[in-house]
ZADO-1210 file (C-alpha; in nm, 4 decimals, padded with zeros to 6 digits):
<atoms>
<atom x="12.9275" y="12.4163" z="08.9827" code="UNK" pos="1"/>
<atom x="12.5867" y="12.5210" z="08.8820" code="UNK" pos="2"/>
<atom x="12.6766" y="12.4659" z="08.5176" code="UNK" pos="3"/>
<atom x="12.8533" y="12.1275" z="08.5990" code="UNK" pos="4"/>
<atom x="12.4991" y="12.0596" z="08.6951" code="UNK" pos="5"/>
<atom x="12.3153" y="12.1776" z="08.4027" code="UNK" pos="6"/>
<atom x="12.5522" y="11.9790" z="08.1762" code="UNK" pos="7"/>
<atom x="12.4646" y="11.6787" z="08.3752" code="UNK" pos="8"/>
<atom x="12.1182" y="11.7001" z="08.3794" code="UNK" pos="9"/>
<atom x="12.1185" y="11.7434" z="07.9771" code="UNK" pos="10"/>
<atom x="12.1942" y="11.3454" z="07.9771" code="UNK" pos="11"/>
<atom x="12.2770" y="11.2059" z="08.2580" code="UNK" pos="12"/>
<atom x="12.2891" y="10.9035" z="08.1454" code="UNK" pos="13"/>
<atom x="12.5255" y="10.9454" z="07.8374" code="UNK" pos="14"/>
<atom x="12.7741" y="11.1072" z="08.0490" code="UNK" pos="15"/>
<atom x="12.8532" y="10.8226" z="08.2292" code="UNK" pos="16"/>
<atom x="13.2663" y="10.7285" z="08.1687" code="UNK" pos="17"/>
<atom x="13.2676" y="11.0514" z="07.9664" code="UNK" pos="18"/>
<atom x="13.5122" y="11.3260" z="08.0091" code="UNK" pos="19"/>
<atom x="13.4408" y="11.6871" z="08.1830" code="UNK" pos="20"/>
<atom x="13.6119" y="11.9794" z="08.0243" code="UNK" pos="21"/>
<atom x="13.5404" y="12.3537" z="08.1753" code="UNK" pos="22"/>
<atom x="13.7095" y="12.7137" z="08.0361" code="UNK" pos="23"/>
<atom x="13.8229" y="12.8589" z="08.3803" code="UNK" pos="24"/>
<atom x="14.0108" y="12.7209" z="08.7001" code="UNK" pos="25"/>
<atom x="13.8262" y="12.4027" z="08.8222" code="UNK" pos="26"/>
<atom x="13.7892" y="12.4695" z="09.1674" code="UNK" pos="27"/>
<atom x="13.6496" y="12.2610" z="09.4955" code="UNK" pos="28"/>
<atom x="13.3277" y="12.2645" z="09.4556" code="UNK" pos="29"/>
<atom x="13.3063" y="12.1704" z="09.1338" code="UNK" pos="30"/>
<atom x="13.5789" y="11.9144" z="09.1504" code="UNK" pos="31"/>
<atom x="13.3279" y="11.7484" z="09.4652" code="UNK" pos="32"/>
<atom x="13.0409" y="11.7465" z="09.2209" code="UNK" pos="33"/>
<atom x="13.2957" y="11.5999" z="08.9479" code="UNK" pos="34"/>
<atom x="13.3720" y="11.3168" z="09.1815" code="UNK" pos="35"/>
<atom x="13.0183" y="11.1743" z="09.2969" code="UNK" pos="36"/>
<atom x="13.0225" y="11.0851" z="08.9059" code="UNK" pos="37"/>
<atom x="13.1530" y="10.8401" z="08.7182" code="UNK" pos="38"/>
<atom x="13.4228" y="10.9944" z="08.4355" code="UNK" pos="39"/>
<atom x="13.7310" y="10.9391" z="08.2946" code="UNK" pos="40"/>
<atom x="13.9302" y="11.2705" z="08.2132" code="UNK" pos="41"/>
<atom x="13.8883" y="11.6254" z="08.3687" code="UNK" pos="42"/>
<atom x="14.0103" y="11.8992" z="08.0774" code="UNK" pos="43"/>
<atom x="14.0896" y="12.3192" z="08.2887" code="UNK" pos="44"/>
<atom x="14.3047" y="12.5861" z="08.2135" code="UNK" pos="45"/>
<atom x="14.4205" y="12.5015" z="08.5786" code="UNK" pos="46"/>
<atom x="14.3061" y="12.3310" z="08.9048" code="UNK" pos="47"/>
<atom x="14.3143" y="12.4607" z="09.2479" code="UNK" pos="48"/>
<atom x="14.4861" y="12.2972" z="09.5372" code="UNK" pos="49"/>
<atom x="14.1386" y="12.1867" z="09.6734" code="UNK" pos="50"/>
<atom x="14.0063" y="12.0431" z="09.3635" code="UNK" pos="51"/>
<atom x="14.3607" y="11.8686" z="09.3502" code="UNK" pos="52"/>
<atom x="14.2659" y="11.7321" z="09.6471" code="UNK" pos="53"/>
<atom x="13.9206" y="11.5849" z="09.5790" code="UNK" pos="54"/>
<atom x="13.9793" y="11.4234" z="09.2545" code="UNK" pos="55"/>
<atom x="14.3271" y="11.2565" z="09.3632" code="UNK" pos="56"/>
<atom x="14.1210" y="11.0327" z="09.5457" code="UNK" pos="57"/>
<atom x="13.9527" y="10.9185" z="09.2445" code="UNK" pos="58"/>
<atom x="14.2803" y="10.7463" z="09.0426" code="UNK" pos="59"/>
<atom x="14.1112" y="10.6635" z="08.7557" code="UNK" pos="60"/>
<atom x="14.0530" y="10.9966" z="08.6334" code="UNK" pos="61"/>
<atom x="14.3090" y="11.1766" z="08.4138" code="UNK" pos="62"/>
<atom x="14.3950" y="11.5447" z="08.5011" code="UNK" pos="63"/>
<atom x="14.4712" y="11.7668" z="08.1813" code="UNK" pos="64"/>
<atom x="14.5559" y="12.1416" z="08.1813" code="UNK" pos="65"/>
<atom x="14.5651" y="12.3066" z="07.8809" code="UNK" pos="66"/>
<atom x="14.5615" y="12.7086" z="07.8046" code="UNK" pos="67"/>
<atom x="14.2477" y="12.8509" z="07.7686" code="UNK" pos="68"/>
<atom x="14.3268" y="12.9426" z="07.3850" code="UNK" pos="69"/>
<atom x="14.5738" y="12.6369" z="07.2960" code="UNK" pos="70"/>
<atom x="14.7819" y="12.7289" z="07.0127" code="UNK" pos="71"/>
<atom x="14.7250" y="12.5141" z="06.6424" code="UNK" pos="72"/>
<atom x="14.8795" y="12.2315" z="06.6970" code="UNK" pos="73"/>
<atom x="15.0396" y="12.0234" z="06.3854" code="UNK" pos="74"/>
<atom x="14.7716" y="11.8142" z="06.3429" code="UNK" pos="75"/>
<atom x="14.5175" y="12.1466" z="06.2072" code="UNK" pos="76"/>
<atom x="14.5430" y="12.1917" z="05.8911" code="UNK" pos="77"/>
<atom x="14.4125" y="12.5216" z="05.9164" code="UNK" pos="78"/>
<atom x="14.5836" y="12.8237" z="05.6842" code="UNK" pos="79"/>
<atom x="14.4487" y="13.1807" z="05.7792" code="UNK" pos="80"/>
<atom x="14.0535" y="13.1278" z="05.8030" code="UNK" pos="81"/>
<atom x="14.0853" y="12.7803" z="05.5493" code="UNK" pos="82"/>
<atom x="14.0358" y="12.4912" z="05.6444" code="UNK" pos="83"/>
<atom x="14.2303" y="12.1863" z="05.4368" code="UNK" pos="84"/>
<atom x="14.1114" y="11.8052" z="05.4999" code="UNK" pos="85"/>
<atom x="14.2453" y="11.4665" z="05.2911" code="UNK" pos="86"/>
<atom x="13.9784" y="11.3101" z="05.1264" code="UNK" pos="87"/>
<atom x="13.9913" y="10.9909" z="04.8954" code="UNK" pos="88"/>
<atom x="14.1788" y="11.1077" z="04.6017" code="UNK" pos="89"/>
<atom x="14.2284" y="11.4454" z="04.6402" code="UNK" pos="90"/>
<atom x="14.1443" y="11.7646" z="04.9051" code="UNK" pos="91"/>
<atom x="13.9032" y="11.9350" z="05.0350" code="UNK" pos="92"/>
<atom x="13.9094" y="12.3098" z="05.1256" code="UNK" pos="93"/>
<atom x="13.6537" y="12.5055" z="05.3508" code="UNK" pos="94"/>
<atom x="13.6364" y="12.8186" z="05.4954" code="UNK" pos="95"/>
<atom x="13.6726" y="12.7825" z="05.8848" code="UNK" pos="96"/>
<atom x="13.3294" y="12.7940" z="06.1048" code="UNK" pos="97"/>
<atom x="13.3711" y="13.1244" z="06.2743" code="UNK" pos="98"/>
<atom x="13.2163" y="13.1511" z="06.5853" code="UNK" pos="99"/>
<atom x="13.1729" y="13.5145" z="06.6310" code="UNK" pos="100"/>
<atom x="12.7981" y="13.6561" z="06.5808" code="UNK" pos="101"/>
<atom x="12.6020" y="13.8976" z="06.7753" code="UNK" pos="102"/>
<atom x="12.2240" y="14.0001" z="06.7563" code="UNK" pos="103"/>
<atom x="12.2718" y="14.2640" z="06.5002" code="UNK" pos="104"/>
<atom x="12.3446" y="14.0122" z="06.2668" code="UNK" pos="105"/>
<atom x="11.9637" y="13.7926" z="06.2750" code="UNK" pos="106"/>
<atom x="11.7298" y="13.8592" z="06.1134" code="UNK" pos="107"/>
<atom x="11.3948" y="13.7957" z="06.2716" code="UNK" pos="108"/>
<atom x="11.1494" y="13.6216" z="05.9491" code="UNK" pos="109"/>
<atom x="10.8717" y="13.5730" z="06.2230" code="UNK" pos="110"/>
<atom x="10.5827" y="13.7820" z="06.3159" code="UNK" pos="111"/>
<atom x="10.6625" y="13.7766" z="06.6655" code="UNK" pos="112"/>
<atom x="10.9577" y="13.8627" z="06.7482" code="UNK" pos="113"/>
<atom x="11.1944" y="13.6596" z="07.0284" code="UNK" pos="114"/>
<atom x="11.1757" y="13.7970" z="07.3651" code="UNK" pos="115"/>
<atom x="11.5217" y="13.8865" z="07.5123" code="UNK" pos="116"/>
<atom x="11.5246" y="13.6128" z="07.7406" code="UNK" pos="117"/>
<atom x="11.4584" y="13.3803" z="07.4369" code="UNK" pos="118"/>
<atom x="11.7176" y="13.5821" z="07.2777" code="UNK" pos="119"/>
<atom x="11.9371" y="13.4675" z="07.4885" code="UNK" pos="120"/>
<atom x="11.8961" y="13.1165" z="07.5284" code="UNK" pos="121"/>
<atom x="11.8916" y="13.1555" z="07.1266" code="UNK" pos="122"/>
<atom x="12.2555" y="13.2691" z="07.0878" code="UNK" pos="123"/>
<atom x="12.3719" y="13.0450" z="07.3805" code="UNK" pos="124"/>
<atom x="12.1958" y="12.7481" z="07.1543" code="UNK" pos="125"/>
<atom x="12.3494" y="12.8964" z="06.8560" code="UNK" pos="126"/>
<atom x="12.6915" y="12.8344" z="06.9943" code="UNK" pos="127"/>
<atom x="12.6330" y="12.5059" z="07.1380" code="UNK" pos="128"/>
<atom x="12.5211" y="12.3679" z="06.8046" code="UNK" pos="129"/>
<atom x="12.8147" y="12.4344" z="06.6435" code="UNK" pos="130"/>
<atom x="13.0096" y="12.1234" z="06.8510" code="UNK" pos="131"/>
<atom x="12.7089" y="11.8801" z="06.7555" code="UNK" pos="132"/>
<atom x="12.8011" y="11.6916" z="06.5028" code="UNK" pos="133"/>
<atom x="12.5603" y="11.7680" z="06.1394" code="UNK" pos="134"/>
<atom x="12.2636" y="11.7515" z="06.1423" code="UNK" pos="135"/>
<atom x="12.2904" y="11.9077" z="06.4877" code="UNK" pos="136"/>
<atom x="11.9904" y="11.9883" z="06.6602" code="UNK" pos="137"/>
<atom x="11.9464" y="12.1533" z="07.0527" code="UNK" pos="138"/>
<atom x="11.7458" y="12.2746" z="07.2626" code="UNK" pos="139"/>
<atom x="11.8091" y="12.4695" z="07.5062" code="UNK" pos="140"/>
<atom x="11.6320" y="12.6771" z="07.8473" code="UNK" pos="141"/>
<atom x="11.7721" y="12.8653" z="08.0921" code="UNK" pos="142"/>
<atom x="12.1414" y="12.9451" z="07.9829" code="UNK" pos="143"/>
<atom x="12.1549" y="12.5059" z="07.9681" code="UNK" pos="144"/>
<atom x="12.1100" y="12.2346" z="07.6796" code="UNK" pos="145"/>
<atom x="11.7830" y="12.0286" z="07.7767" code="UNK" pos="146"/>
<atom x="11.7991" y="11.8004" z="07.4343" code="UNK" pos="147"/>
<atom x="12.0802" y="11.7236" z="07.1609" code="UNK" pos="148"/>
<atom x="12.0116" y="11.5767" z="06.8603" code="UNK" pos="149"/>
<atom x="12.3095" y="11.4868" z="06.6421" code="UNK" pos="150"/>
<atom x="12.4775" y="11.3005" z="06.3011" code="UNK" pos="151"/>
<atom x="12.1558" y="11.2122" z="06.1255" code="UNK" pos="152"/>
<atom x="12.0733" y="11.1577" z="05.7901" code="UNK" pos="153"/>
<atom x="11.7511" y="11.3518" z="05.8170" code="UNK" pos="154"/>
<atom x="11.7050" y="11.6821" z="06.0453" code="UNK" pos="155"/>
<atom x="11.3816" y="11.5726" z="06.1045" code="UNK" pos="156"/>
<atom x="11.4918" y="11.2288" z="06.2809" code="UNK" pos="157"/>
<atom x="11.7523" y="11.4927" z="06.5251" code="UNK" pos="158"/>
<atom x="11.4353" y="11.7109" z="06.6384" code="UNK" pos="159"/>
<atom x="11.3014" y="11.4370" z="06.7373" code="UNK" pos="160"/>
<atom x="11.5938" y="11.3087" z="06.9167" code="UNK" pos="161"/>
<atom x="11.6616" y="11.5954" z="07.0816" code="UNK" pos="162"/>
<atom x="11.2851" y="11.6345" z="07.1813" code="UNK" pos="163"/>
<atom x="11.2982" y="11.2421" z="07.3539" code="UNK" pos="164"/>
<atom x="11.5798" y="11.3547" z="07.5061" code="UNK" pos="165"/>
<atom x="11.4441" y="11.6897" z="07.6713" code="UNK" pos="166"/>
<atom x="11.1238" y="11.4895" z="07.7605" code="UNK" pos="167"/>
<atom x="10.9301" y="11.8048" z="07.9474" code="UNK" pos="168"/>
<atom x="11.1962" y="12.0538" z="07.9668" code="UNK" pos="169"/>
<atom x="11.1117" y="12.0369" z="07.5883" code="UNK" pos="170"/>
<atom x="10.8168" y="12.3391" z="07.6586" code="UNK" pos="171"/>
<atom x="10.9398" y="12.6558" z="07.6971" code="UNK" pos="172"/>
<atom x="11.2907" y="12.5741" z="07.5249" code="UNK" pos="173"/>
<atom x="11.4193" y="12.7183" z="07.2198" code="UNK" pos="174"/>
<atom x="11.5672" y="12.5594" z="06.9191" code="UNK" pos="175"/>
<atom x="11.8949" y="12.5966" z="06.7279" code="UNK" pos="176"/>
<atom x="11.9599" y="12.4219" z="06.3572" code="UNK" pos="177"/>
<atom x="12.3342" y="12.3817" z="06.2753" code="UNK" pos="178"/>
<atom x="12.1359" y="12.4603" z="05.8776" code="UNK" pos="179"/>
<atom x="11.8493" y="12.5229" z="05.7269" code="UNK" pos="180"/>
<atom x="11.5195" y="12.2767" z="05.7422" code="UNK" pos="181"/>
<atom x="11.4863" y="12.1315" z="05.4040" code="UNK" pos="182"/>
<atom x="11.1127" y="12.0566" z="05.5614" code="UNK" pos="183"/>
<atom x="10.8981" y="12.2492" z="05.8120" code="UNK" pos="184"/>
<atom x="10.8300" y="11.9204" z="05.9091" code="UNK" pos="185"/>
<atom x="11.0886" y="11.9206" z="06.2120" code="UNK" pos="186"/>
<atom x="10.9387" y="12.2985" z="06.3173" code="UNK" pos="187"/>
<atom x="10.5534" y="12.1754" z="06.3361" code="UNK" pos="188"/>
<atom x="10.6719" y="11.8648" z="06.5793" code="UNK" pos="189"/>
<atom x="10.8845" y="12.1405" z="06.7574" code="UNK" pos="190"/>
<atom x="10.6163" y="12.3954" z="06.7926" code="UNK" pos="191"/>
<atom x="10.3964" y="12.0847" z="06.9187" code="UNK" pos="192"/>
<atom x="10.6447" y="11.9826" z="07.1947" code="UNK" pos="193"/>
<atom x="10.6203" y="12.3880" z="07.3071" code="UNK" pos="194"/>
<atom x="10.9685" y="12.5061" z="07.1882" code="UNK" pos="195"/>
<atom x="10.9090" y="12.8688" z="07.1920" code="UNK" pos="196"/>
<atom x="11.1374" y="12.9998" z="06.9465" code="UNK" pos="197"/>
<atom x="11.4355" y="12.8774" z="06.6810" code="UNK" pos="198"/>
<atom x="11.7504" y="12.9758" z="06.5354" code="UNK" pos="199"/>
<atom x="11.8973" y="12.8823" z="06.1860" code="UNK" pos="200"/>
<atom x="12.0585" y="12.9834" z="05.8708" code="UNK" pos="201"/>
<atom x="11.7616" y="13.0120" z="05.6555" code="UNK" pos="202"/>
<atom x="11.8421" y="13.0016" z="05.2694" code="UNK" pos="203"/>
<atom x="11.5951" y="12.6680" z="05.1794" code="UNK" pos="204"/>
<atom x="11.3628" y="12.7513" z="04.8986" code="UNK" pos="205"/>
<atom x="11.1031" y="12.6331" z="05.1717" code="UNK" pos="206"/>
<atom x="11.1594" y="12.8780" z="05.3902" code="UNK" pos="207"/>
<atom x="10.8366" y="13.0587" z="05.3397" code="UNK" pos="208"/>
<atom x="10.7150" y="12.7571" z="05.4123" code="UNK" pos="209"/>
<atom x="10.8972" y="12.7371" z="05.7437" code="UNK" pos="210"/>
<atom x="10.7940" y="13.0578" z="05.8512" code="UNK" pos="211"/>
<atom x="10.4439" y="13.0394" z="05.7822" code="UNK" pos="212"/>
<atom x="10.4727" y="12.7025" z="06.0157" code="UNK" pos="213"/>
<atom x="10.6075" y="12.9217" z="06.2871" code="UNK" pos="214"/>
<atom x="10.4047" y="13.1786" z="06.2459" code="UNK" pos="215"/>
<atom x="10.1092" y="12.9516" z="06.2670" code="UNK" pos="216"/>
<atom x="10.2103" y="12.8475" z="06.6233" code="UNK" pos="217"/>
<atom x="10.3428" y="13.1904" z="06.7354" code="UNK" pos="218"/>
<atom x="10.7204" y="13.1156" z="06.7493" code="UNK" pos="219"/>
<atom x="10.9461" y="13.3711" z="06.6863" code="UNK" pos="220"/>
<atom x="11.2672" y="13.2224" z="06.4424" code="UNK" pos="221"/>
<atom x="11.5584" y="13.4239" z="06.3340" code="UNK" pos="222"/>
<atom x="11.7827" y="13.3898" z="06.0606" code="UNK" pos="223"/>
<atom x="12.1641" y="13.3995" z="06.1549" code="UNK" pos="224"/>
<atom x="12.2769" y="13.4111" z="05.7280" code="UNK" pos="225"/>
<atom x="12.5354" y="13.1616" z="05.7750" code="UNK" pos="226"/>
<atom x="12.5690" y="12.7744" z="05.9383" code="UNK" pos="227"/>
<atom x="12.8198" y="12.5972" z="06.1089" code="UNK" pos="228"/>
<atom x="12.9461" y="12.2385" z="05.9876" code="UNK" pos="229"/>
<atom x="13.0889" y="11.9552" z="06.1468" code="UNK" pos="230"/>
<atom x="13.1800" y="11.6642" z="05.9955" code="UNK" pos="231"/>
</atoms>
């Protein structure tokens, strides 16, 4: 329930006729906090009897249980860790966007280094971006998404989405980058709102330039080495 809540309060007002999914068994309480919304669809691995309960009272929202690792449907074009899509006049192959990374694997380009409870919020951010559509920007405090900024034509104009959108629960936050900031343009209006810390790819040829930005405003940023994509 308590993330139910969190995901609310990221937009509440975006989520309106939207759909709900969660990764375990939906149970009462959640279902309760489910219905005093508006949606249209609930997505679990299962419901229980209570939750059953509460949300047949609300017809016009669509039950769905699904396993929690669905198998590939027909639809995925995936082949081993490819990843094939039609394009106008021909095909395009890409590797898959693999999820898995741990803190071994950053690389911390900052004097300061992240704190573990920005470390955290980091790697939960880190995972969150990669289901915002590119350029994907979030922010994120407290295990929770505060601001999403997403399918822009400049990563600058997504920080500063995803800033409006946080509004005060900007300060303190931390930052995730789906890839790299062509411009440490989108870190200095960051560091100004108080995000505290950032995640990325790195690999710009500005990236010195990025770092002396954070540096400047005592962030920590750390380098993940690889960035997620969706179209």
């Amino acid at each position: 329930m308590e993330a139910c809540r969190k995901a609310l309060d990221t937009d509440s007002v975006s989520c309106f006729g939207g759909i709900v999914g969660v990764n375990r068994e939906l149970d009462g309480a959640t279902a309760r906090e489910i219905a005093a919304n508006s949606y249209e669809a609930v997505v679990a691995p299962s419901y229980s009897q209570s939750a059953i309960g509460i949300l047949a009272q609300k017809p016009h929202i669509a039950l769905l249980a699904v396993p929690p690792n669905p198998i590939e449907g027909p639809r995925d074009y995936g082949i081993a860790n490819l990843n094939f899509k039609r394009i106008a006049g021909g095909l395009l192959v890409e590797t898959k966007d693999e999820l898995g990374l741990d803190k071994t694997q950053l690389q911390v380009v900052t004097k300061r280094r992240p704190t573990l409870e920005e470390l955290t919020d980091l790697l939960f951010a880190w995972r969150a971006v990669r289901h915002v559509r590119s350029n994907a920007i979030i922010l994120a405090r407290g295990g929770a998404t505060v601001g999403i900024g997403a399918a822009q034509a400049s990563r600058q104009t997504s920080v500063e989405i995803a800033l409006r959108r946080a509004g005060d629960r900007a300060r303190l936050s931390v930052m995730a980058s789906d890839a790299y900031f062509p411009f440490p343009d989108g870190i200095q209006i960051a560091a100004q709102a108080g995000v505290t810390a950032i995640i990325q790819p790195g690999g710009s040829i500005r990236d010195e330039m990025a770092i002396e930005v954070a540096d400047r405003h005592h962030m920590a940023m750390v380098f993940t080495g690889r960035r997620h994509f969706r179209h």
